[in-house]
N, CA, C and O atoms as CSV, one atom per row, in Angstrom:
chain,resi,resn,atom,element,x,y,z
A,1,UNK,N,N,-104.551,160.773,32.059
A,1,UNK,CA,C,-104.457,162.180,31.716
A,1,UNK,C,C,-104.739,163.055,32.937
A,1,UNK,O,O,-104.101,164.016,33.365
A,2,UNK,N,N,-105.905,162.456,33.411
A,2,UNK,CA,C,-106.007,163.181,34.727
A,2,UNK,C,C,-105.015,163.260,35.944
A,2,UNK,O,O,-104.875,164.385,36.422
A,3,UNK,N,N,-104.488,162.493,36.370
A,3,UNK,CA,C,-103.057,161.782,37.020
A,3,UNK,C,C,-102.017,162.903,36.612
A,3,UNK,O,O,-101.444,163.456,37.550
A,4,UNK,N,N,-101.704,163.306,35.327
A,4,UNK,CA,C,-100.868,164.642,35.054
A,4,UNK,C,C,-101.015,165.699,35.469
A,4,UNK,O,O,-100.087,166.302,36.006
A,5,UNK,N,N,-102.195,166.195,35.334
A,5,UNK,CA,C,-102.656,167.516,35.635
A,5,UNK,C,C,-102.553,167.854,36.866
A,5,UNK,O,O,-102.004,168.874,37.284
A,6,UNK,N,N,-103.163,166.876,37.601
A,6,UNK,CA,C,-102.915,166.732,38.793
A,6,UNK,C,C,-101.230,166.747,39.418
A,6,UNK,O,O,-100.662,167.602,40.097
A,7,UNK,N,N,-100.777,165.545,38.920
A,7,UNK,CA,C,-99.306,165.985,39.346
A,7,UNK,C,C,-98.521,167.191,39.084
A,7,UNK,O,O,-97.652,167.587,39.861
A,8,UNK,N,N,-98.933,167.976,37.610
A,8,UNK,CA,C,-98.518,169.095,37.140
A,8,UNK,C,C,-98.606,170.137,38.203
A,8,UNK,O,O,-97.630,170.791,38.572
A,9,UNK,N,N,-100.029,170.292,38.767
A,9,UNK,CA,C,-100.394,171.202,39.455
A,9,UNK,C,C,-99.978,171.058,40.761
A,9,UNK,O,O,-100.075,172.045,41.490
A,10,UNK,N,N,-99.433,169.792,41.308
A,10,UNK,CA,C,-98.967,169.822,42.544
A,10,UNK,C,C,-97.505,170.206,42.417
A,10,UNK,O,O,-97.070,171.015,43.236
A,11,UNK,N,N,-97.102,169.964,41.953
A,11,UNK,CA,C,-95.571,170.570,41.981
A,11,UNK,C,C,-95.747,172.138,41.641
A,11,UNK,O,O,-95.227,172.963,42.392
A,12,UNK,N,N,-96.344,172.473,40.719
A,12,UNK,CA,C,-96.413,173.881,40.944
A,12,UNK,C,C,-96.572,174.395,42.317
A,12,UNK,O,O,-95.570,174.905,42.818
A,13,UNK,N,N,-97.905,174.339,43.175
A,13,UNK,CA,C,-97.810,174.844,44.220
A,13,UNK,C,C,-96.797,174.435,44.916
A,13,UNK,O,O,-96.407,175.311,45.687
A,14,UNK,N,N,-96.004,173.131,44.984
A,14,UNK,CA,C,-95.109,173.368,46.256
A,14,UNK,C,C,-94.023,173.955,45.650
A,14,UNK,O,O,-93.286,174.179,46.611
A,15,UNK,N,N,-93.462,174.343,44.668
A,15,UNK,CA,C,-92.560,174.704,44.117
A,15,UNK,C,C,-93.003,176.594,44.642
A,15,UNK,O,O,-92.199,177.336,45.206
A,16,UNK,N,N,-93.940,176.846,44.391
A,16,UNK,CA,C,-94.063,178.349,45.175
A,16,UNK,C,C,-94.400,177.995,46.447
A,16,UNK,O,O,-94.644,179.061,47.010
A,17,UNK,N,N,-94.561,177.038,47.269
A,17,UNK,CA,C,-94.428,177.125,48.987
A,17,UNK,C,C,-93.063,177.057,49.193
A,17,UNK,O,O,-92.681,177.501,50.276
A,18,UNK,N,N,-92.059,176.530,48.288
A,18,UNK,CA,C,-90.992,176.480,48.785
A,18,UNK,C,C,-89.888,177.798,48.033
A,18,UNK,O,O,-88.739,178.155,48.290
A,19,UNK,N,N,-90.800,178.194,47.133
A,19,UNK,CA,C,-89.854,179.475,46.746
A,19,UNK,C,C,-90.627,180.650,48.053
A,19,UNK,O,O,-89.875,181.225,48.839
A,20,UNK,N,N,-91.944,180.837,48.107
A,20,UNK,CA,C,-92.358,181.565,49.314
A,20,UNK,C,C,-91.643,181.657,50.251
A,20,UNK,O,O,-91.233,182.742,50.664
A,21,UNK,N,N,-91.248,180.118,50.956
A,21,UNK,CA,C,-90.721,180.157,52.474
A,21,UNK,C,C,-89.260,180.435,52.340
A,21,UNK,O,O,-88.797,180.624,53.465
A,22,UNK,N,N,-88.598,180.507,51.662
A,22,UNK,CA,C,-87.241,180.860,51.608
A,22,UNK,C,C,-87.302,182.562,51.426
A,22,UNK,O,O,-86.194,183.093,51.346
A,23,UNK,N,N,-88.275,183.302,51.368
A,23,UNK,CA,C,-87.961,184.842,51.045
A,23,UNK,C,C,-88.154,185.018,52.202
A,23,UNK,O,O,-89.210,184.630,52.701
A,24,UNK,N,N,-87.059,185.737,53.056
A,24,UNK,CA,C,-87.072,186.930,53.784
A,24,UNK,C,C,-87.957,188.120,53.922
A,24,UNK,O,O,-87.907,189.040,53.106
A,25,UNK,N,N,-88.648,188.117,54.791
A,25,UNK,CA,C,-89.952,189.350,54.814
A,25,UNK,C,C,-88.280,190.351,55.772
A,25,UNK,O,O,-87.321,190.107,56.504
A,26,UNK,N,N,-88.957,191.492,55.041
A,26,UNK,CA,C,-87.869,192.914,55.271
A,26,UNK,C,C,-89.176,194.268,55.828
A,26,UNK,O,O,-90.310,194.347,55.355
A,27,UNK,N,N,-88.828,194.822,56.479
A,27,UNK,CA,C,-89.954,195.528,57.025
A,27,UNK,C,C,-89.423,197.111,55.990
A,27,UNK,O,O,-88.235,197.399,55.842
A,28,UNK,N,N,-90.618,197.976,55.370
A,28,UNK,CA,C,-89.888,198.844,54.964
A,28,UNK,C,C,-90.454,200.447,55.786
A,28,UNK,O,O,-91.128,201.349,55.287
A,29,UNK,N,N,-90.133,200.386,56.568
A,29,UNK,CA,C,-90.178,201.338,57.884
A,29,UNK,C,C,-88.756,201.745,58.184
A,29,UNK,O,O,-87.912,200.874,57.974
A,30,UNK,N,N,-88.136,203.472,58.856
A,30,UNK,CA,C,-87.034,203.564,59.356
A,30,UNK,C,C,-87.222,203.086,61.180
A,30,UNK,O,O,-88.229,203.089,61.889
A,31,UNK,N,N,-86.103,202.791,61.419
A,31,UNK,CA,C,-86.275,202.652,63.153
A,31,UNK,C,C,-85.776,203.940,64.026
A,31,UNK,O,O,-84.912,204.483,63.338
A,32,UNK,N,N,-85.887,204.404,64.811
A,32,UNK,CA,C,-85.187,205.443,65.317
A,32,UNK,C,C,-84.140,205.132,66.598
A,32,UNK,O,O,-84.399,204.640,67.696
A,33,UNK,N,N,-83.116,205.509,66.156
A,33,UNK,CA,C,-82.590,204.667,66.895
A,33,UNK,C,C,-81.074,205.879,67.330
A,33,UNK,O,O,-80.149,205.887,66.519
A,34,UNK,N,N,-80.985,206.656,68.394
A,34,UNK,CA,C,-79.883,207.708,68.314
A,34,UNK,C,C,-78.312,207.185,68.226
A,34,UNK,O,O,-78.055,205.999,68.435
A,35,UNK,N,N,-77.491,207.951,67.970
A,35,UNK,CA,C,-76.457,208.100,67.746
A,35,UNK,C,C,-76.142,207.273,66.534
A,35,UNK,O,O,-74.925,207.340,66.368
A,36,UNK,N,N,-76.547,206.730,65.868
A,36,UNK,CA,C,-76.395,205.413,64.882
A,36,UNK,C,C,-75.841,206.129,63.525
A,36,UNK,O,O,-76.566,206.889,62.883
A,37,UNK,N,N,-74.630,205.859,63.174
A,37,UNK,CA,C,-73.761,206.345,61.870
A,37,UNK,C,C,-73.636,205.212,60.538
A,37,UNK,O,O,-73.159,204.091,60.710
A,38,UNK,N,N,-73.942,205.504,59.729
A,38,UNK,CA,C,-72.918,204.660,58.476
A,38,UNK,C,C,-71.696,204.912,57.938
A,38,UNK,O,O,-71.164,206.020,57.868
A,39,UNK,N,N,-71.082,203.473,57.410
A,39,UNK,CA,C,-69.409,203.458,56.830
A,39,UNK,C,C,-70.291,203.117,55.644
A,39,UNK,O,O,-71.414,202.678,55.893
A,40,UNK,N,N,-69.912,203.267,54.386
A,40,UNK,CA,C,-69.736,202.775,53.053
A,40,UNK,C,C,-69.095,203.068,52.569
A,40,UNK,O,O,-68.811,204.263,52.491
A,41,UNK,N,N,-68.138,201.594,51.601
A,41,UNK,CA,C,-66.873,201.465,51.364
A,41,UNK,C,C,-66.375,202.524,49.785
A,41,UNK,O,O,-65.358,202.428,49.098
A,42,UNK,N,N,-67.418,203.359,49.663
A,42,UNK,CA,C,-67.478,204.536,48.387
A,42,UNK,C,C,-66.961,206.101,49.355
A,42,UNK,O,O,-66.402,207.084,48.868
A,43,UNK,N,N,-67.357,205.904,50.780
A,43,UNK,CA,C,-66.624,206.951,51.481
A,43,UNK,C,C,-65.298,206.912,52.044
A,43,UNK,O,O,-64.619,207.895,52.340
A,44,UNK,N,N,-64.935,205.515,52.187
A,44,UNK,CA,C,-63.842,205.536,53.457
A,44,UNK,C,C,-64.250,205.109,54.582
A,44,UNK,O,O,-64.920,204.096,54.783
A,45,UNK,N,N,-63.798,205.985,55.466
A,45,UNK,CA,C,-64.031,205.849,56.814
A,45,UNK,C,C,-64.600,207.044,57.012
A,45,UNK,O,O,-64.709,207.510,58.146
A,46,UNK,N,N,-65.071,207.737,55.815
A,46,UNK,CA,C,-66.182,208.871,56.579
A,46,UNK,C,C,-67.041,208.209,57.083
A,46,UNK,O,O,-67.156,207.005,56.850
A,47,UNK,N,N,-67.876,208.921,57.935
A,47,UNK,CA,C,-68.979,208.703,59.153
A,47,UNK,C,C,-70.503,209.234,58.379
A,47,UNK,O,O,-70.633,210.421,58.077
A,48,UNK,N,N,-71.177,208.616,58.212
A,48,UNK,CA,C,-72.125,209.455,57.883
A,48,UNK,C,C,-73.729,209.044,58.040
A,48,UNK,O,O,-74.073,207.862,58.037
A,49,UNK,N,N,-74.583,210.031,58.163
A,49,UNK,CA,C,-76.018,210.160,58.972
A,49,UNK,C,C,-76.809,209.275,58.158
A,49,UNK,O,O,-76.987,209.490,56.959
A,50,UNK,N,N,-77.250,208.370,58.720
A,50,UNK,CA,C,-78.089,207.238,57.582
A,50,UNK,C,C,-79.368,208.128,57.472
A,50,UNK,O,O,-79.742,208.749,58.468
A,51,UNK,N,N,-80.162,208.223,56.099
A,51,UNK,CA,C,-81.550,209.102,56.143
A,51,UNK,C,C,-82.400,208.271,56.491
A,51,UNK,O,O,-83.551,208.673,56.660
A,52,UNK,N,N,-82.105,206.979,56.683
A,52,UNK,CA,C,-83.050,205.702,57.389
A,52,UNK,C,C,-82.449,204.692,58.214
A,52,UNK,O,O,-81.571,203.999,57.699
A,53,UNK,N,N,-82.793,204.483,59.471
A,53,UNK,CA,C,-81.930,203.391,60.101
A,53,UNK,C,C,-82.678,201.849,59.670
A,53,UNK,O,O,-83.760,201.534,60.165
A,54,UNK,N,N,-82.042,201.069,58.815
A,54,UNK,CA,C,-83.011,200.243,58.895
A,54,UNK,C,C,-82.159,198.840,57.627
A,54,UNK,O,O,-82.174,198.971,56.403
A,55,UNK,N,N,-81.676,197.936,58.186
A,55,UNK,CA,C,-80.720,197.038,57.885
A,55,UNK,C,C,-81.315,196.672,55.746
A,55,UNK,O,O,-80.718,196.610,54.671
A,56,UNK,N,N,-82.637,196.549,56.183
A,56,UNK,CA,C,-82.620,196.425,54.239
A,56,UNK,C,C,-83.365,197.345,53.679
A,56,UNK,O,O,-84.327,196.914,53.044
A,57,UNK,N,N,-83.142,199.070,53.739
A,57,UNK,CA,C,-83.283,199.788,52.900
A,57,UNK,C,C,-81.159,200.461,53.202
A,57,UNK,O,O,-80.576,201.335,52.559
A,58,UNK,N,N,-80.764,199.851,54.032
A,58,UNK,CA,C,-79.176,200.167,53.323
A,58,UNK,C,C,-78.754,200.468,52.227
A,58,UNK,O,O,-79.641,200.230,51.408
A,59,UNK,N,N,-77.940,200.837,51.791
A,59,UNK,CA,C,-77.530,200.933,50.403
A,59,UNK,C,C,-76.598,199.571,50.530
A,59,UNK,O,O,-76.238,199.054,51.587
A,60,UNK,N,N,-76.324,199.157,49.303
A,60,UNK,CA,C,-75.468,197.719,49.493
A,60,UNK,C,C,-74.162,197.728,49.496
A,60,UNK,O,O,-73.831,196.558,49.300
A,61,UNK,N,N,-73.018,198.530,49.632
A,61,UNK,CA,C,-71.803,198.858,50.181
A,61,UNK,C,C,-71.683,199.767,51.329
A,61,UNK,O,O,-70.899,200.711,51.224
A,62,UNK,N,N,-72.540,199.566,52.706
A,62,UNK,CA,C,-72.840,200.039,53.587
A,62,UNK,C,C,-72.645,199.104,55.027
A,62,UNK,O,O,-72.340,197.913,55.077
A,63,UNK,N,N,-72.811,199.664,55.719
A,63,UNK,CA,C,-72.992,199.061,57.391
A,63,UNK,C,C,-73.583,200.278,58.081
A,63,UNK,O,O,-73.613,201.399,57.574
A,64,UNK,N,N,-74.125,199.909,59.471
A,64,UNK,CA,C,-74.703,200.791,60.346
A,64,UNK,C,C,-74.057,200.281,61.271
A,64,UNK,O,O,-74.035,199.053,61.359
A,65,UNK,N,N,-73.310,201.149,62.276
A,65,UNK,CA,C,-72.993,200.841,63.252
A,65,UNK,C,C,-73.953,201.330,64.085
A,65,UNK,O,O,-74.879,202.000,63.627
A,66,UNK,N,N,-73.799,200.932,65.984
A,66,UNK,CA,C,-73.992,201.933,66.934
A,66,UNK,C,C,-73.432,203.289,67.162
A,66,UNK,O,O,-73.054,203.796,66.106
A,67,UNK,N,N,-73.300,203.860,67.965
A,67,UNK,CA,C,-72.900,204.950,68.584
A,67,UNK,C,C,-71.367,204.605,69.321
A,67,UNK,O,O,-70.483,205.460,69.263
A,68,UNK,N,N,-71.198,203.675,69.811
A,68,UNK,CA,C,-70.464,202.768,70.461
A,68,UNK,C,C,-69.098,202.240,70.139
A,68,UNK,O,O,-68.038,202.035,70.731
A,69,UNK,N,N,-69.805,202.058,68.435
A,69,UNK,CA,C,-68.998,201.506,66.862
A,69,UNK,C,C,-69.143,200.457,66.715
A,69,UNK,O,O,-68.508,199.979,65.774
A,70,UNK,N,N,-70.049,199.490,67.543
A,70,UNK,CA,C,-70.466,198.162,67.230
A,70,UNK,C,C,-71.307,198.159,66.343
A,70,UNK,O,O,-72.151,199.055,66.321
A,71,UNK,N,N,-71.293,197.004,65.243
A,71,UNK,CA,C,-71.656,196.889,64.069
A,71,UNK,C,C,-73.408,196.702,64.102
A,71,UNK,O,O,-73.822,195.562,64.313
A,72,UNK,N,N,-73.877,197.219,64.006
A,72,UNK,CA,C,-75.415,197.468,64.216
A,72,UNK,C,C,-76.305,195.739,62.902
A,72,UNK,O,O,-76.957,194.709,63.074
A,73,UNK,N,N,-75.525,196.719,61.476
A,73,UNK,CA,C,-75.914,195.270,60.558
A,73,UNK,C,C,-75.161,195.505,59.527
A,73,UNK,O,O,-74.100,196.035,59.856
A,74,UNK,N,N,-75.297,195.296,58.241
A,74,UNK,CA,C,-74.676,195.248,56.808
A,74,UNK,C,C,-75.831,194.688,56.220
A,74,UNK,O,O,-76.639,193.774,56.387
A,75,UNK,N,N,-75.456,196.011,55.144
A,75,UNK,CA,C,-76.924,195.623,54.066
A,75,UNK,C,C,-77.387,194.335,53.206
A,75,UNK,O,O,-76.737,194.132,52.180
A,76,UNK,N,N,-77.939,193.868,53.367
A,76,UNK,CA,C,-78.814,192.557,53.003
A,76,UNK,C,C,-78.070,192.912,51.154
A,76,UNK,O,O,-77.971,194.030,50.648
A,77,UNK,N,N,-77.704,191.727,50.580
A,77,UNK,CA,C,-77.635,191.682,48.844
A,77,UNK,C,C,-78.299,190.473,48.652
A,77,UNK,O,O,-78.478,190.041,47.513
């Protein structure tokens, strides 16, 4: 009986070390970063001023480019 509990309880924890280590830590801070525009595919190809530069508070039909037009990131889903 004891032998169960025990095994019970070990798979639990690694079952959350291994759901833990697979999450992505996301910082929720903006970066400042000049000239930097968004496309989202609800505008077109309008251009428009992100109110946060920062790859996962994106909205999720989004990208950030540079200034440049190189693709900065695309929002995390």
């Amino acid at each position: 009986m004891f032998f169960f509990f025990f095994f019970f309880n070990l798979l639990l924890v690694l079952g959350c070390i291994l759901q833990c280590a697979s999450t992505i830590a996301c910082p929720q801070y903006c970066v400042e970063i000049e000239g930097v525009y968004m496309i989202c595919s609800s505008s077109g190809s309008q251009k428009l001023n992100p109110t946060c530069v920062n790859c996962c508070l994106t909205p999720p039909d989004c990208k950030l480019y540079r200034g440049d037009g190189t693709l900065l990131c695309a929002a995390r889903t």
